[in-house]
C-alpha positions, 0 to 999 in steps of 0.5 A: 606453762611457766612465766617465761613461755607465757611471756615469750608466747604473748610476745609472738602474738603481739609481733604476729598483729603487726608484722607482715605475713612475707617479708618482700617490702616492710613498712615500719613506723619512724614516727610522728611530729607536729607540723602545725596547730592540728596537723602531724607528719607520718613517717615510715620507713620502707625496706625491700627485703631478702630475695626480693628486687625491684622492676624485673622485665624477665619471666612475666615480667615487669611487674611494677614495685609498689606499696600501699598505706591504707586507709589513711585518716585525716589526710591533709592537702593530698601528699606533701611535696613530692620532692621529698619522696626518695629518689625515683619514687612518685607517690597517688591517692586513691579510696581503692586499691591499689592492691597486688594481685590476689593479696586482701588487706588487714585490717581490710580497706574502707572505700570511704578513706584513702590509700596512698600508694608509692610507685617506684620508676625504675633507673637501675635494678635494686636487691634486697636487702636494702633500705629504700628510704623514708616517706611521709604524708600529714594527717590532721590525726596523732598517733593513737596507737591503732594500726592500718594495712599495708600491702606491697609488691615486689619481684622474687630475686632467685638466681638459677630457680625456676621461680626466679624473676616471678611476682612477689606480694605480701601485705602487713599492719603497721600503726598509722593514723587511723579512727576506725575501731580495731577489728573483731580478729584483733580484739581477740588476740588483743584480749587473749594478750590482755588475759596472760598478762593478768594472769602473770600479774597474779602470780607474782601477788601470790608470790 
């Protein structure tokens, strides 16, 4: 395998730790700031993707859009101020959940450290692809590279198919304020990643 298909390979398997398996609500890390001696803002940014809307009341329906942080650590005094989430958003906490149906977080969810989940209160239908603003919590942790789960929930927007209107879900990793240790799944690749680039490393000494 030659330089360039090893890197492009690396490459693939670095997005694949981070990225979600679908694309209906992605969760993105804006990034962090300082708001005080021992306190940092997280701040993500939440799009609803391709063929995905909010709050649809046909074909099951409706099925609540939401999404999920997990296992947020160092959580500080609950959420800051409700009136900045985005507009018709209203955000919970809770150690549990709340998971869509049939979808298991990875990295999974510690009872132990809480989740916050953003609900959105449907005004008017929103269709992908959109940006559906930012949000953000403080967390007494920096950002130490690690990541957390997050899952999300949407409705599958498919005109004239038979799976229009039918619930969507999806669930990704993204880096957040996390203490725990890096799973055994994502030392590997972790590893696997490491080992190629050793390997280049090498034959560019030889060279």
């Amino acid at each position: 395998m030659n330089k360039f298909r090893l890197m492009a390979l690396l490459g693939v398997m670095t997005c694949g730790m981070l990225m979600p398996a679908r694309a209906d609500i992605v969760i993105t890390l804006v990034g962090t700031a300082s708001c005080g001696a021992g306190c940092f803002t997280w701040t993500y940014d939440a799009q609803l993707g391709t063929n995905a809307e909010t709050s649809e009341a046909d074909n099951g329906g409706p099925f609540t859009t939401f999404f999920t942080i997990y296992d947020v650590s160092g959580l500080i005094g609950g959420i800051t101020n409700p009136a900045a989430d985005p507009t018709h958003w209203s955000n919970t906490t809770q150690n549990t959940g709340l998971t869509p149906a049939g979808i298991t977080p990875i990295p999974s969810d510690s009872a132990s450290v809480p989740n916050i989940t953003w609900t959105y209160n449907p005004i008017s239908q929103v269709t992908g692809v959109v940006d559906l603003g930012h949000f953000s919590f403080n967390s007494s942790q920096a950002n130490n590279g690690l990541v957390v789960a997050f899952t999300g929930q949407s409705t599958k927007d498919n005109p004239g198919q038979g799976d229009d209107d039918t619930l969507l879900a999806n669930r990704g990793s993204v880096v957040g304020p996390s203490s725990a240790v890096p799973e055994p799944a994502t030392l590997s690749l972790m590893g696997i990643s490491l080992l190629g680039l050793g390997l280049i490393r090498r034959r560019q000494a030889k060279k």
